[in-house]
C-alpha atoms as a printed R data frame, in Angstrom:
    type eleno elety resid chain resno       x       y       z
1   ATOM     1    CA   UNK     A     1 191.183 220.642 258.779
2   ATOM     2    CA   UNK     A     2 188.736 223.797 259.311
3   ATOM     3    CA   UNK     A     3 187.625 224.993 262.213
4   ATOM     4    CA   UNK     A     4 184.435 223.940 261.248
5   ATOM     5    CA   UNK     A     5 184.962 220.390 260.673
6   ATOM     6    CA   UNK     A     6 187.043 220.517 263.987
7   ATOM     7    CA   UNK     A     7 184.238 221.553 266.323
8   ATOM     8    CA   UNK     A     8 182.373 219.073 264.175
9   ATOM     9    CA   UNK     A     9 184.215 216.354 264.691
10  ATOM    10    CA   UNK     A    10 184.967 217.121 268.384
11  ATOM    11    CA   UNK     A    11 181.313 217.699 269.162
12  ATOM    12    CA   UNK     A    12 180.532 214.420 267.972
13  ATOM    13    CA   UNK     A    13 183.200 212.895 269.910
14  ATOM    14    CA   UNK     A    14 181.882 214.500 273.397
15  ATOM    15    CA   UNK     A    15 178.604 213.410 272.444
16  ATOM    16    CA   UNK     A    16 179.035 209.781 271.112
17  ATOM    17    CA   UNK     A    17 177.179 208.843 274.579
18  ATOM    18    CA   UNK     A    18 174.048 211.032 273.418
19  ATOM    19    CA   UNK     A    19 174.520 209.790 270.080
20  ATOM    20    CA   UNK     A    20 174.470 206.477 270.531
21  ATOM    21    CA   UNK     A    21 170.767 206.982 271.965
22  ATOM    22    CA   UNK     A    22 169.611 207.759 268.919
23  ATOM    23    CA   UNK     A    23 170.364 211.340 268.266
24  ATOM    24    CA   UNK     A    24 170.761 214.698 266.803
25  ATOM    25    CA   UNK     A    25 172.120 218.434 267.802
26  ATOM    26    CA   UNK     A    26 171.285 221.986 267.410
27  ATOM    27    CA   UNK     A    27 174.009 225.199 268.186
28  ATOM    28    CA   UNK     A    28 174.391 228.398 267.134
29  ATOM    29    CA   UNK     A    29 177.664 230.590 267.286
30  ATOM    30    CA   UNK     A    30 176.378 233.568 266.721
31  ATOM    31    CA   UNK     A    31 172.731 235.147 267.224
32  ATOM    32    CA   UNK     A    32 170.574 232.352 267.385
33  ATOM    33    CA   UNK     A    33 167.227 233.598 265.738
34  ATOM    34    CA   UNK     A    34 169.321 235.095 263.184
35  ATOM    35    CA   UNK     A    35 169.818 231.235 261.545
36  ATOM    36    CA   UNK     A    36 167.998 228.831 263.455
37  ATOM    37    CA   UNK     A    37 165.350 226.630 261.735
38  ATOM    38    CA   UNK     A    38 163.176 224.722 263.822
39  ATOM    39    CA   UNK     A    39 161.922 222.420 261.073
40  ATOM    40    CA   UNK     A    40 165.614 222.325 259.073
41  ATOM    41    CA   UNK     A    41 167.305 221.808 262.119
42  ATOM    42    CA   UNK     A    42 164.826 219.307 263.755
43  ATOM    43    CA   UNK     A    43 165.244 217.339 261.004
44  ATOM    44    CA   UNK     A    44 168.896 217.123 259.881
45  ATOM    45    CA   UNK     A    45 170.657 214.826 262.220
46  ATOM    46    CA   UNK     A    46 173.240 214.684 264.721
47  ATOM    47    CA   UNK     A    47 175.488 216.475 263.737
48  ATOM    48    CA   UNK     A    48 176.619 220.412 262.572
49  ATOM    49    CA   UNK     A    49 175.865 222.337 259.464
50  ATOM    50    CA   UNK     A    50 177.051 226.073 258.067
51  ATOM    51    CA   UNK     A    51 175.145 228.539 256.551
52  ATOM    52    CA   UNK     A    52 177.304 231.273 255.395
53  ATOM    53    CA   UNK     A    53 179.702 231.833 257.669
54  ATOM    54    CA   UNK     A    54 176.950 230.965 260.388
55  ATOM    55    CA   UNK     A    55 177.227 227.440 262.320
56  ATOM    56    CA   UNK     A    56 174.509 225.604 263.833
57  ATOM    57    CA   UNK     A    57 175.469 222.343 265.819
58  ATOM    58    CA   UNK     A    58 171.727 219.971 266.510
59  ATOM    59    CA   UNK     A    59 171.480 216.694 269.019
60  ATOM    60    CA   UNK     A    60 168.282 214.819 268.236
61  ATOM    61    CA   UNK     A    61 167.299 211.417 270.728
62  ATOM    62    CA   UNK     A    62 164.648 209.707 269.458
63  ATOM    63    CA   UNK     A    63 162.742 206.979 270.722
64  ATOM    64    CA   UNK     A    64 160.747 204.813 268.622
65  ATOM    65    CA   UNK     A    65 157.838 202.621 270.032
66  ATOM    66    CA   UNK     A    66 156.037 199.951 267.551
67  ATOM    67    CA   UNK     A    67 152.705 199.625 267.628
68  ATOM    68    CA   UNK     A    68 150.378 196.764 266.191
69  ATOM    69    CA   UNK     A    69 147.897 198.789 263.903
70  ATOM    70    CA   UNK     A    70 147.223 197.229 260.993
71  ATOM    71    CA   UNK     A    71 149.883 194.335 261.745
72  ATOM    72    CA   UNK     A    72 147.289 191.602 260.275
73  ATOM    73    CA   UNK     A    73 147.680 193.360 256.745
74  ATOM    74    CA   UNK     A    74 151.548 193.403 257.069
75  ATOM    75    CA   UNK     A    75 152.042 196.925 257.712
76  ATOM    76    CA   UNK     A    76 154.430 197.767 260.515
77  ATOM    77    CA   UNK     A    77 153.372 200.890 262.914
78  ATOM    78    CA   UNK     A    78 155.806 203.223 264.910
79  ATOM    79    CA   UNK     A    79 155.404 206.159 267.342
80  ATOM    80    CA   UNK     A    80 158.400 208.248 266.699
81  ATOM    81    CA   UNK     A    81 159.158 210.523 269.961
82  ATOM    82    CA   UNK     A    82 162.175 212.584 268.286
83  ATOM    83    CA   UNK     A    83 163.818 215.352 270.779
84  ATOM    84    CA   UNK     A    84 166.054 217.671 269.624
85  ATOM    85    CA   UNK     A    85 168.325 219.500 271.969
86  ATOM    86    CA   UNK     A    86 170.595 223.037 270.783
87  ATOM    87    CA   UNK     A    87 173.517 224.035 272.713
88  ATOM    88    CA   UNK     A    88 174.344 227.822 273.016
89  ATOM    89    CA   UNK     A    89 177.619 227.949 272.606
90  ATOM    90    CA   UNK     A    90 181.124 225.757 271.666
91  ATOM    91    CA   UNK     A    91 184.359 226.711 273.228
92  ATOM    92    CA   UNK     A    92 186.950 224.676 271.851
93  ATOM    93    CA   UNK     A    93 188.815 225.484 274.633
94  ATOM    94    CA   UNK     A    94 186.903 224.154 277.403
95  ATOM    95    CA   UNK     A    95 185.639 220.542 276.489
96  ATOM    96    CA   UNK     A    96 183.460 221.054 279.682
97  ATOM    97    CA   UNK     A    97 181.655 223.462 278.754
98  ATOM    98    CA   UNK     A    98 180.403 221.871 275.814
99  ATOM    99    CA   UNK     A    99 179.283 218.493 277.687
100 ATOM   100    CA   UNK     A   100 177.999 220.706 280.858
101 ATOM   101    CA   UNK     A   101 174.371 220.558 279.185
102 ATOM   102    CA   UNK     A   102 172.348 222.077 282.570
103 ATOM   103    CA   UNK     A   103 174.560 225.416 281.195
104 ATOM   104    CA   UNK     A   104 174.746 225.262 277.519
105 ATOM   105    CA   UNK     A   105 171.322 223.921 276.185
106 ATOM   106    CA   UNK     A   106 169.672 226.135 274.342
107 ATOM   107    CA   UNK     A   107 166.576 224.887 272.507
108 ATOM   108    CA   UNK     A   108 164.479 221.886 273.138
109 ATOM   109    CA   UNK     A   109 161.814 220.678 270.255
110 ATOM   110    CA   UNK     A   110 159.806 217.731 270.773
111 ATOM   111    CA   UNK     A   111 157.873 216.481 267.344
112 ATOM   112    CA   UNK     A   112 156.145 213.054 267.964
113 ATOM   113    CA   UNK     A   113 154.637 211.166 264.905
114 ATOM   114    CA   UNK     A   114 153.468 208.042 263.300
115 ATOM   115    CA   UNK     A   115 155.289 205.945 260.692
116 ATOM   116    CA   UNK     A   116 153.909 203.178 258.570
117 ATOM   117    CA   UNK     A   117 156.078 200.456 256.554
118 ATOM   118    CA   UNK     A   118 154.066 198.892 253.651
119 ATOM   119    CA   UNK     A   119 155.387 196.332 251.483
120 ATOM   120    CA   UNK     A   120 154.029 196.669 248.081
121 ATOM   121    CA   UNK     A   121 155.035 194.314 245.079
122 ATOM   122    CA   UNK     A   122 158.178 192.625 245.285
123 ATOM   123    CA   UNK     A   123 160.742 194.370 247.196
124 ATOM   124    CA   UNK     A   124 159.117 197.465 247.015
125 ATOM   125    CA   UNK     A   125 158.504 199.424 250.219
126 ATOM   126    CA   UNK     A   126 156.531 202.621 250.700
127 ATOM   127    CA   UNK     A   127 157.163 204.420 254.371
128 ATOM   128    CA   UNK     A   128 154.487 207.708 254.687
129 ATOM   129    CA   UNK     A   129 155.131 209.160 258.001
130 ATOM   130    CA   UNK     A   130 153.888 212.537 259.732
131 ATOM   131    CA   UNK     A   131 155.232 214.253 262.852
132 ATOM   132    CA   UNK     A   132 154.089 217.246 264.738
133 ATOM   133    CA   UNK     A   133 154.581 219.613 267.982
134 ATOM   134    CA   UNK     A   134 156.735 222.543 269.608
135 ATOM   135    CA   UNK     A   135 159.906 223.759 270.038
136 ATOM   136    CA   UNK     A   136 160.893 226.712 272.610
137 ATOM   137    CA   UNK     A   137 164.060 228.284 273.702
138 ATOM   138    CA   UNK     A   138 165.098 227.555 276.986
139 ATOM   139    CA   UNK     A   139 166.385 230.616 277.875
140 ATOM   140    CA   UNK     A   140 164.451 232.685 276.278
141 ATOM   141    CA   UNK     A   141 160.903 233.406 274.539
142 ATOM   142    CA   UNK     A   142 161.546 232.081 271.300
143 ATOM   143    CA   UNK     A   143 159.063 228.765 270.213
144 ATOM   144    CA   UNK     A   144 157.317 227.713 267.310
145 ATOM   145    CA   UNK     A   145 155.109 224.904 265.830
146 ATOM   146    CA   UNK     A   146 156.828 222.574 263.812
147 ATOM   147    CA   UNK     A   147 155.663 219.620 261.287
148 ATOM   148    CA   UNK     A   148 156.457 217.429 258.761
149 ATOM   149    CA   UNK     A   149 155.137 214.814 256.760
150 ATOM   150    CA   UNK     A   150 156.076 212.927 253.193
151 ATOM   151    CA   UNK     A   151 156.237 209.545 251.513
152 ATOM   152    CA   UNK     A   152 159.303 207.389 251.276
153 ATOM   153    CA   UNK     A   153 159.895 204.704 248.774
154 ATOM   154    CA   UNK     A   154 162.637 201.623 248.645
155 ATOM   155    CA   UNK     A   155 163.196 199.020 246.129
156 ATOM   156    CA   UNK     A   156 165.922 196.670 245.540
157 ATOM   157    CA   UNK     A   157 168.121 196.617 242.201
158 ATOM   158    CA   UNK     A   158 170.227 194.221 240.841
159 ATOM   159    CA   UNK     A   159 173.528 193.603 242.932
160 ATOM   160    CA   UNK     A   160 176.835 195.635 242.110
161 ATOM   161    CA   UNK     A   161 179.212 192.509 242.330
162 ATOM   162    CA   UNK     A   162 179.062 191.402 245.411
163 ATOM   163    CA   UNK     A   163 176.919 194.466 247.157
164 ATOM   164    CA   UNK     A   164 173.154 194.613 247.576
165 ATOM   165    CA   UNK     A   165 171.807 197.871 246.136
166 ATOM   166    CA   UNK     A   166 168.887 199.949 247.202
167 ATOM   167    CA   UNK     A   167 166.935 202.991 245.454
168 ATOM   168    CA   UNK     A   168 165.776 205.575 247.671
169 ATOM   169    CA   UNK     A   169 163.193 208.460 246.956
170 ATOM   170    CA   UNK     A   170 161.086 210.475 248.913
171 ATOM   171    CA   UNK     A   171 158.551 213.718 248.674
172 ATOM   172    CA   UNK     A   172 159.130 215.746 252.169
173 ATOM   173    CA   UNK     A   173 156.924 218.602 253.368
174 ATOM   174    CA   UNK     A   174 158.472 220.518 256.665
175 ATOM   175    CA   UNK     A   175 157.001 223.765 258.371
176 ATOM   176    CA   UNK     A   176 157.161 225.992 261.103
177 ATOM   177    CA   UNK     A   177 155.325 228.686 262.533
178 ATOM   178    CA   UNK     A   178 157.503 231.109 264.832
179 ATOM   179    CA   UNK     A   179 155.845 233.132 267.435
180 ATOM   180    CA   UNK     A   180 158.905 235.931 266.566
181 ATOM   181    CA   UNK     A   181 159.371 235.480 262.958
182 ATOM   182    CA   UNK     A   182 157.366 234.640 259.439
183 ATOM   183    CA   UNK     A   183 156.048 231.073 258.967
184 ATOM   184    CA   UNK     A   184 157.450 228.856 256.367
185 ATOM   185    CA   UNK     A   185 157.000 225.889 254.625
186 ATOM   186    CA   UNK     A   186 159.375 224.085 252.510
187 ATOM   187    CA   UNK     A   187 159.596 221.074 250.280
188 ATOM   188    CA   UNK     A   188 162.006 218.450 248.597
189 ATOM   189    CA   UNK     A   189 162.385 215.416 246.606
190 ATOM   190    CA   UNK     A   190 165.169 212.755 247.504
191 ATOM   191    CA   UNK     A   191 167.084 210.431 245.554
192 ATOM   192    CA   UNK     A   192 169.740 208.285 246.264
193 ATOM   193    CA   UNK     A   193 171.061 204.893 246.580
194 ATOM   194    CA   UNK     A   194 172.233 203.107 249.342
195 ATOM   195    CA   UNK     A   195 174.721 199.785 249.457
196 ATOM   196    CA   UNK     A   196 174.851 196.754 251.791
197 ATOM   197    CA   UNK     A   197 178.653 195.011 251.195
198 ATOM   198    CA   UNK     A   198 179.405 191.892 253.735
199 ATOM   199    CA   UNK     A   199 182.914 192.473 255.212
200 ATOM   200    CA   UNK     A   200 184.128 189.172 254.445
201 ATOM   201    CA   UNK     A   201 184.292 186.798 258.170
202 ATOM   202    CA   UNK     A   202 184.086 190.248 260.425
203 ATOM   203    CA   UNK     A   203 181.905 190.068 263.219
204 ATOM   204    CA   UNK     A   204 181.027 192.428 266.303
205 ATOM   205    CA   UNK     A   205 179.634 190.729 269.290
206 ATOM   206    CA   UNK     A   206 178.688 187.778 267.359
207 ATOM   207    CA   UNK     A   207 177.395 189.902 264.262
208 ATOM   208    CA   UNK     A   208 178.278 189.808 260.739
209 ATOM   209    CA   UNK     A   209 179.372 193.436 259.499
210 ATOM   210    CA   UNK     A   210 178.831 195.421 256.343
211 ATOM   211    CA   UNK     A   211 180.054 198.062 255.006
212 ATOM   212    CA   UNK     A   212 176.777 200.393 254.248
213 ATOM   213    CA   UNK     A   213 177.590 203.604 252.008
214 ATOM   214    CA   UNK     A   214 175.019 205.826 250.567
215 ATOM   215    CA   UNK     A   215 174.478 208.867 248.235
216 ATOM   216    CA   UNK     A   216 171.799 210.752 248.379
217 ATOM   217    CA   UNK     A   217 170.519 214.092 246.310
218 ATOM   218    CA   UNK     A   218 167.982 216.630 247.856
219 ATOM   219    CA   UNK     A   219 166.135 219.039 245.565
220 ATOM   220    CA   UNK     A   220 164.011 221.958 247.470
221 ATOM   221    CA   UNK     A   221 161.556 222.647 244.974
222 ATOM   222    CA   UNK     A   222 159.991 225.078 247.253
223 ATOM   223    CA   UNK     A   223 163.212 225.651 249.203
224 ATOM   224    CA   UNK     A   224 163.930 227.323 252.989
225 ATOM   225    CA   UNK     A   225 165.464 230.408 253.944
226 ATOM   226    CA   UNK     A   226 167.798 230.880 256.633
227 ATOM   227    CA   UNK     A   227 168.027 233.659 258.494
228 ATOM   228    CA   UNK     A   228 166.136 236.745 259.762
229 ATOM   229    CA   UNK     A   229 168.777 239.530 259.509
230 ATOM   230    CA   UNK     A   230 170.906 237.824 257.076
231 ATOM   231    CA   UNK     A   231 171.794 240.175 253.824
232 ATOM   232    CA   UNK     A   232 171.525 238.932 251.732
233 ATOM   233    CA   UNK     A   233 168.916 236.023 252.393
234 ATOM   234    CA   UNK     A   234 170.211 232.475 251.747
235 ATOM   235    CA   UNK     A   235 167.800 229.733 250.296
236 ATOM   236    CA   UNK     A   236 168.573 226.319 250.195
237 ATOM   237    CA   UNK     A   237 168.125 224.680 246.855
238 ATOM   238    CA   UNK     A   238 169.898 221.836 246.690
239 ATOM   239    CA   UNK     A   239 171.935 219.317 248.829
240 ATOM   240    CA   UNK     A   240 174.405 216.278 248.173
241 ATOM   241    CA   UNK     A   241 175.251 213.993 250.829
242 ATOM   242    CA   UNK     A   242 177.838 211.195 250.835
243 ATOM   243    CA   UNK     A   243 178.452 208.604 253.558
244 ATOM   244    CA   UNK     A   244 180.016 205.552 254.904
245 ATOM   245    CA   UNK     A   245 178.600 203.400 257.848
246 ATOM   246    CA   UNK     A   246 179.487 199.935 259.107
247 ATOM   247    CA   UNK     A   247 176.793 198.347 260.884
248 ATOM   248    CA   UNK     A   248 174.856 194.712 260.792
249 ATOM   249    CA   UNK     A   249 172.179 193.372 258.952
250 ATOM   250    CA   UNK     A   250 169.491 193.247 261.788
251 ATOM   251    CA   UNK     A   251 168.234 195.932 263.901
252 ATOM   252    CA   UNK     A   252 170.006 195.507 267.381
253 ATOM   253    CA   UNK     A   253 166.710 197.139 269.932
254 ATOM   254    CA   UNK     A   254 166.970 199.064 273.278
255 ATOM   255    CA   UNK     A   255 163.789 198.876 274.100
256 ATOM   256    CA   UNK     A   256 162.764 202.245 272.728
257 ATOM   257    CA   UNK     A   257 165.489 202.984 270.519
258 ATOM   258    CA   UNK     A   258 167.401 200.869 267.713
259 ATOM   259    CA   UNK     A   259 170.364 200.682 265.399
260 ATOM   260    CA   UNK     A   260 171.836 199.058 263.024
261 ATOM   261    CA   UNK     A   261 175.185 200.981 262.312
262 ATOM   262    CA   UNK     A   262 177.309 203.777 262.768
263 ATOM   263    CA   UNK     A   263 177.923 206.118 260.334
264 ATOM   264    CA   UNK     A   264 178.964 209.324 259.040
265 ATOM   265    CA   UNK     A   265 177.833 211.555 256.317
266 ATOM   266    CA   UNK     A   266 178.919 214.866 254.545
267 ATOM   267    CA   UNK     A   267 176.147 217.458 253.491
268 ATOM   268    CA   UNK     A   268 177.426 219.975 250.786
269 ATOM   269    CA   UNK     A   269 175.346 223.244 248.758
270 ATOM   270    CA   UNK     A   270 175.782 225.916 247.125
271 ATOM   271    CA   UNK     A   271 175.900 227.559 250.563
272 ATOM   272    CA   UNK     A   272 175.178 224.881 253.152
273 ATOM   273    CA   UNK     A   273 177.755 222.111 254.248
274 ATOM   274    CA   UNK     A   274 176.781 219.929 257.040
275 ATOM   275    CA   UNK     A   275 178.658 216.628 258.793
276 ATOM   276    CA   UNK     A   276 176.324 214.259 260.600
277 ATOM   277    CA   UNK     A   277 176.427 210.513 262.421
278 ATOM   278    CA   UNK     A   278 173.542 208.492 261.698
279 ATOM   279    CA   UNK     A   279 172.698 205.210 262.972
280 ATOM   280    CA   UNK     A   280 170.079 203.791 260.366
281 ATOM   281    CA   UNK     A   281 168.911 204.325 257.262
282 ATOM   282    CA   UNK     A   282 168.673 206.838 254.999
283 ATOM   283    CA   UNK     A   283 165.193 205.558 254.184
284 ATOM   284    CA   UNK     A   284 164.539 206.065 257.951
């Protein structure tokens, strides 16, 4: 195993607690304007990702209130309140350093936004959403303004023996404007498809489970760069992701937060790789 997927895999294990609120994290282990992406990172996941040699580790809580706008034309509302936290530093070697956040956090963004569910024809869904706000380094001067907005689509397809199957696309726009460094905006189109298989008479707490995989194939038509003293620059154009969950088939709610499994999914590019835990769907 690499040292990278190591401090992946123990971050994620000394911050299951966070996770399981919803989340997502941000870290550096080098210089970190030299990497850092406010919009990339804000909206990854929980989870880690490499560029280059470079490693950035993100924890993102989010919150999620529904509203009843437009409920009498059977479109469903939410107020997402994502906040994404970055740690300085990992030491392998000191496990409490990494969960000591009062010493190790290192950026905070908050990037509220609306989301709206409309069923269309059928099983068709369409999800538009928008979020914006800020992000500043907590121990230093470092902030920017971040956004993004896009369209998701879902629509069921014929079953694959006995699993459900989903098709997944969206058109994402993400920016940021740095008060240190160059704005940027960046844009992708996602495809993928995503599977719902009952795990014969297994049940958690009373709960049926499934087993919910997904693939998933980003293209950056207008892609990001990474790094401000990187030679040479790195772009992302393209990402595949792969991942396994098992979770339920209704939303279990916290009051402002929800799930409906646990999973985990690997990133890979041409020069990114990334490992995250998600706890709903790819479609949001």
């Amino acid at each position: 195993m690499t040292s990278f997927l190591r401090s992946c895999v123990l971050t994620v294990t000394c911050l299951i607690a966070a996770v399981s609120a919803g989340g997502q994290v941000a870290v550096t282990q080098k210089d970190l304007d030299s990497i850092y992406h406010w919009a990339y990172s804000a909206a990854f996941g929980t989870g880690a990702y490499r560029v280059g040699d470079d490693e950035v580790y993100v924890i993102k809580v989010e919150p999620v209130l529904n509203l009843s706008w437009f409920a009498n034309r059977g479109v469903t509302t939410k107020l997402r309140l994502p906040i994404t936290f970055g740690l300085q530093s990992i030491d392998l070697k000191d496990i409490g350093d990494i969960i000591d956040l009062s010493t190790n956090l290192k950026t905070m963004t908050f990037v509220p936004g609306l989301e709206f569910e409309i069923p269309m024809r059928g099983s068709w869904i369409l999800k538009p959403f928008a979020n914006y706000g800020y992000g500043h380094q907590l121990s230093g001067s470092g902030s920017a303004q971040i956004f993004y907005f896009g369209l998701n689509s879902q629509v069921a397809l014929p079953s694959l023996g006995a699993m459900d199957i989903q098709m997944i696309n969206g058109l994402h726009w993400f920016g940021q404007v740095p008060n240190r460094a160059r704005s940027e905006i960046f844009a992708r189109l996602v495809t993928g498809f995503e599977g719902n298989l009952r795990l014969g008479s297994m049940q958690l707490g009373g709960h049926q489970l499934y087993l919910k995989p997904h693939i998933a194939y980003y293209w950056y038509f207008n892609p990001p760069g990474f790094g401000q003293i990187l030679e040479p620059a790195i772009e992302l154009k393209q990402e595949f992701e792969i991942a396994l969950a098992v979770g339920i088939e209704e939303r279990i709610s916290f009051k402002i937060f929800s799930l409906d499994r646990l999973g985990i999914a690997f990133k890979g590019g041409a020069d990114i790789q990334g490992i995250r835990i998600y706890l709903s769907s790819v479609f949001r």
